[in-house]
C-alpha positions as CSV (number, residue, x, y, z in Angstrom):
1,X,0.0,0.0,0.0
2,X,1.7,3.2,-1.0
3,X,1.4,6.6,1.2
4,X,-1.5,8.9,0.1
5,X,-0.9,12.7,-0.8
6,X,-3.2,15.1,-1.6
7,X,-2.6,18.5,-3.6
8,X,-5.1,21.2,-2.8
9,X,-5.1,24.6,-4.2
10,X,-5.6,27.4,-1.4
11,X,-7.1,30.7,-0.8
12,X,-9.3,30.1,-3.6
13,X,-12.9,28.3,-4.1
14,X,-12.2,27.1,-7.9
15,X,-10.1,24.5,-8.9
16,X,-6.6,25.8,-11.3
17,X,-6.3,28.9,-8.9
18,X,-5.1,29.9,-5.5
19,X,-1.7,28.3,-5.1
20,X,-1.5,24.7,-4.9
21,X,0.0,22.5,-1.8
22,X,1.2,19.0,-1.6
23,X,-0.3,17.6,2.0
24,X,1.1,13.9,3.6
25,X,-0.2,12.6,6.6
26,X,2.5,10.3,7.7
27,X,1.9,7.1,9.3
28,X,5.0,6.8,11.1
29,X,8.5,9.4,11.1
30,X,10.5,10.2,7.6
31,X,13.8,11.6,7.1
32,X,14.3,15.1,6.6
33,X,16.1,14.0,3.4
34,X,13.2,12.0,2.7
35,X,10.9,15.0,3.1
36,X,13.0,16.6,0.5
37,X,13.1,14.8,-2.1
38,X,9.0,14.4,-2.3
39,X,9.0,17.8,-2.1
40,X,10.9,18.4,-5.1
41,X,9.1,15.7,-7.0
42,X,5.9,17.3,-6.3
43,X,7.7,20.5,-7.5
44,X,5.3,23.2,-5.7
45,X,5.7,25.8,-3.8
46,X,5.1,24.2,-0.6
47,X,4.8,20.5,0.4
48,X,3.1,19.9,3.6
49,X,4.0,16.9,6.1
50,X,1.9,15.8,9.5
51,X,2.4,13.4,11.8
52,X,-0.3,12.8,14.3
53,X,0.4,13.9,17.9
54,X,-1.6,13.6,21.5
55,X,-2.4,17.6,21.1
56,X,-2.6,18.0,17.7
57,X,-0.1,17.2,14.7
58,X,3.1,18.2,13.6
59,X,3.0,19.8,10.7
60,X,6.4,21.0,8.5
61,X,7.0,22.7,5.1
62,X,9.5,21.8,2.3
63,X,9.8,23.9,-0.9
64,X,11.3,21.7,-3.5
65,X,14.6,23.5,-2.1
66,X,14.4,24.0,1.7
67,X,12.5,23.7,4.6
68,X,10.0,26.9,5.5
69,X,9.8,28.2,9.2
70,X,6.3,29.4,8.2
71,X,3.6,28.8,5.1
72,X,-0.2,29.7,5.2
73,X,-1.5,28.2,2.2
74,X,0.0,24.8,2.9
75,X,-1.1,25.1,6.5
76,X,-4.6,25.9,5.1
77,X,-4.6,23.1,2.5
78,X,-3.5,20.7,5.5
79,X,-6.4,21.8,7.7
80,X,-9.0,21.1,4.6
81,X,-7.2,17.3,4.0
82,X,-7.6,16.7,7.5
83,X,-11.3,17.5,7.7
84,X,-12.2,16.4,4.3
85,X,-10.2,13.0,4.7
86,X,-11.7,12.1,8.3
87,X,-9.0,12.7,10.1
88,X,-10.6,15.3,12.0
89,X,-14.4,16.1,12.5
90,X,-16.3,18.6,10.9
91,X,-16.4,21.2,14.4
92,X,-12.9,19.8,15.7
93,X,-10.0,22.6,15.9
94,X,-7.4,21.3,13.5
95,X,-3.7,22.3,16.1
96,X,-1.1,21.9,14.3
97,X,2.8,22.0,16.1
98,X,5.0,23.8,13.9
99,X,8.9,25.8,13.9
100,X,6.5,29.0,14.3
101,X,4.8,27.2,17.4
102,X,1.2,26.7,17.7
103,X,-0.9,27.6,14.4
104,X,-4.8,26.7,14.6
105,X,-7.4,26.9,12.1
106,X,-11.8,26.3,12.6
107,X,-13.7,25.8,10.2
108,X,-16.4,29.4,9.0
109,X,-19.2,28.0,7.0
110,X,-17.2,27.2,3.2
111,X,-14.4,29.2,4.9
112,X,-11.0,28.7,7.0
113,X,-9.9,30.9,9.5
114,X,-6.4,30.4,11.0
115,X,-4.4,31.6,13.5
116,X,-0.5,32.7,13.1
117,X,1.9,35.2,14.5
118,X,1.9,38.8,13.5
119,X,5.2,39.5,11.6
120,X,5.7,43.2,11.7
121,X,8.3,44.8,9.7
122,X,10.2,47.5,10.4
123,X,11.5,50.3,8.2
124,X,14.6,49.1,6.5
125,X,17.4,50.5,3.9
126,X,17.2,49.1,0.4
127,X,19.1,47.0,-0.1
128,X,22.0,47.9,-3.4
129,X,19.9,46.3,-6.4
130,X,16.8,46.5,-4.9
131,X,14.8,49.2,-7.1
132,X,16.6,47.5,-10.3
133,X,15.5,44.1,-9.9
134,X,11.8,45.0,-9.3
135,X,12.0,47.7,-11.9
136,X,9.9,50.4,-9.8
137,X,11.2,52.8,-7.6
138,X,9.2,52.4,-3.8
139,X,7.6,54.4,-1.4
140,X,8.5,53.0,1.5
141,X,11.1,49.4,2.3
142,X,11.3,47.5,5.1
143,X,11.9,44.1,7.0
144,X,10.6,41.7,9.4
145,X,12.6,38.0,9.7
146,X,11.6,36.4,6.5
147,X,11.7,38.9,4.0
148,X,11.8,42.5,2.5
149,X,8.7,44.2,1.9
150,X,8.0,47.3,-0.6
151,X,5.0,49.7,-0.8
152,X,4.8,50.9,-4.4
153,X,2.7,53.5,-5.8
154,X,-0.7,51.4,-6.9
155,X,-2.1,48.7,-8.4
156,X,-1.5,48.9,-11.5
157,X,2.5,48.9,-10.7
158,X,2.1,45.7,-8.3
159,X,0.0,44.0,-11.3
160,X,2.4,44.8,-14.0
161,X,5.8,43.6,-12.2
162,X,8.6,41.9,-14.0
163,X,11.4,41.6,-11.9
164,X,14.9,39.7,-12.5
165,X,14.5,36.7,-10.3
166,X,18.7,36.3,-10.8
167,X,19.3,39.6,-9.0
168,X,16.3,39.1,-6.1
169,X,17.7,35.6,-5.6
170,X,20.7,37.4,-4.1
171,X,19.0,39.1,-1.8
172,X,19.7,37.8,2.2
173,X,16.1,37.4,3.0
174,X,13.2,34.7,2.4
175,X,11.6,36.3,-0.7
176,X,10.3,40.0,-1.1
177,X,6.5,41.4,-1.0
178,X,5.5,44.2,-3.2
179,X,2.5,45.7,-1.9
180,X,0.2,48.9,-2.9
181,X,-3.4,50.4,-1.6
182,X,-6.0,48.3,-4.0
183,X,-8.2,50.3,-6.4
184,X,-9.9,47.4,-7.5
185,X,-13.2,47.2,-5.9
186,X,-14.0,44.8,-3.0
187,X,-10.2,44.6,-2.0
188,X,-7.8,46.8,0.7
189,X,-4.9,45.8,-0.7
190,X,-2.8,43.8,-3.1
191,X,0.7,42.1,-3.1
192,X,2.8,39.7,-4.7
193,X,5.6,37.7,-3.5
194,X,8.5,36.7,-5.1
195,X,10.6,34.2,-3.5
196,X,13.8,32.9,-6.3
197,X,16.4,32.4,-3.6
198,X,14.0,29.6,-1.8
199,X,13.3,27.6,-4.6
200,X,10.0,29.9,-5.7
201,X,10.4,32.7,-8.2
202,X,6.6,33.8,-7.8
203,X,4.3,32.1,-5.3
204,X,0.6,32.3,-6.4
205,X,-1.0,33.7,-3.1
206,X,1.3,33.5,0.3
207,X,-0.3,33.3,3.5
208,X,2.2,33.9,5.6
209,X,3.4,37.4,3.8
210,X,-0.1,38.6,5.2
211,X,1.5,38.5,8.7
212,X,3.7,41.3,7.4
213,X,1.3,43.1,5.6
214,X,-1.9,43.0,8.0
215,X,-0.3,45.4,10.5
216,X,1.1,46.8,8.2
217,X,-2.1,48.0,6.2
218,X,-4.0,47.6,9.6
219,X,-1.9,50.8,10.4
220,X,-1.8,53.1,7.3
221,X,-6.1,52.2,7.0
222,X,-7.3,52.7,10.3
223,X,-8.9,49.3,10.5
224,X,-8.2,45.5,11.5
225,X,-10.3,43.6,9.0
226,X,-8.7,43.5,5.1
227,X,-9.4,41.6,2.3
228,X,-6.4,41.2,0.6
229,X,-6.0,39.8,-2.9
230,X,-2.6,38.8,-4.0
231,X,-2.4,39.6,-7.8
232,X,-0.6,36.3,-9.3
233,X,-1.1,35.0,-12.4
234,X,-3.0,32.4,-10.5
235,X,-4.3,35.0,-8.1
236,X,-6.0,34.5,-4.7
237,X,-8.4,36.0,-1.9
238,X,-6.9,36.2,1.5
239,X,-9.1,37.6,4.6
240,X,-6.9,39.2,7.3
241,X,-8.1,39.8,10.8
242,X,-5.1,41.9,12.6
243,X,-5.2,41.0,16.7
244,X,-2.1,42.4,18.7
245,X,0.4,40.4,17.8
246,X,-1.9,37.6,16.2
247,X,-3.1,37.3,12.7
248,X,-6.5,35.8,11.8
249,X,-5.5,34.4,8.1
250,X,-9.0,33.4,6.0
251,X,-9.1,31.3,2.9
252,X,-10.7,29.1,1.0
253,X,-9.3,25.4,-0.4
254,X,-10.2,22.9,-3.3
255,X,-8.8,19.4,-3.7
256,X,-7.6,18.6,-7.2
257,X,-5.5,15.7,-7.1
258,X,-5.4,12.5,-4.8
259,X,-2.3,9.7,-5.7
260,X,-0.1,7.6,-3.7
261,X,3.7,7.7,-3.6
262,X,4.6,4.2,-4.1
């Protein structure tokens, strides 16, 4: 019997958007080499792995590169496997044990709503290359742990980016969100996220870049509910709910492929 894996495509109710995640429950332990090598067959942003635990399960994420410290969309895709596959029941809080700590996500009517940490950035230098490999000047740069973020000047600029993925790839940090004010109607805000150096030159819709840019939109807009939409090719809807130093992350998730690695 070979080990079932599930891809899901998150923050998204149709199938062929949102960004797609790899989810394995594991039976028993697998080597972190092990965990590597799916993850580069599966060849997506993120693959997800969980192992049951007494409180919860252990959940890690793998690029087809490196290991993550923190993922939304594969953490949301995870939650949706482990309801829709019967691991966990409908009204059960999926807990899941993670390099970021605890991370929980409850089911909202077609909805999931989960909990992170808030990951604030503060205001930051360019770095030398910065404004050339995005090909737009900024309004404002900064940083938190994982990566650079930049407010541009609107929409339209975030939407039309083509940046050399050589030159971000050198950058020191996890990737680098480009963010503006949305003028599109039913949205706060748009972003993208480019990510070369970790194995991910554009990811479709990044959950946990909305830990940078929920306080920091919460701040500029005078309010702690967004809707954010991260303006991919694929594209994707994220709700953000800013708490202190908590972020309420909402998405939606479709299954599109079950298989078994033999």
């Amino acid at each position: 019997m070979g080990l079932r894996i599930v891809q899901v495509d998150a923050f998204t109710d149709a199938p062929f958007r949102g960004n797609p995640a790899a989810v394995c429950v594991l039976p028993e332990p697998q080597s972190d080499v092990w965990m590597q090598l799916v993850a580069r067959e599966m060849n997506l942003s993120e693959t997800a792995f969980l192992q049951r635990r007494a409180d919860g399960f252990d959940l890690r994420w793998f690029t087809p590169t490196v290991e993550v410290d923190l993922c939304g969309h594969a953490t949301l895709a995870s939650a949706h496997v482990l309801w829709e596959e019967g691991h966990l029941e409908p009204a059960e809080q999926a807990r899941f044990h993670t390099r970021s700590g605890l991370l929980t996500a409850d089911r909202r009517g077609a909805w999931i709503e989960m909990d992170f940490p808030a990951k604030p950035e503060q205001p930051a230098p360019a770095p030398p290359g910065l404004a050339e490999a995005l090909g737009t000047g900024s309004k404002y740069v900064g940083r938190n742990q994982f990566d650079y973020l930049v407010e541009v000047d609107s929409e339209e600029t975030v939407r039309h980016l083509t940046p050399d993925h050589l030159a971000l790839a050198k950058l020191p940090v996890r990737g680098v969100i480009v963010t503006s004010r949305a003028s599109t109607r039913d949205f706060d805000v748009v972003s993208r996220f480019f990510a070369p150096g970790s194995g991910i030159p554009e990811d479709p819709v990044t959950g946990s870049s909305h830990c940078a840019l929920g306080p920091f939109w919460a701040a500029r807009l005078g309010k702690t509910d967004l809707v954010a939409y991260q303006a991919s090719p694929r594209g994707g809807v994220v709700r953000v709910r800013v708490a202190g130093d908590r972020v309420n992350l909402g998405g939606q998730a479709v299954t599109v492929l079950r298989g078994e690695l033999v």
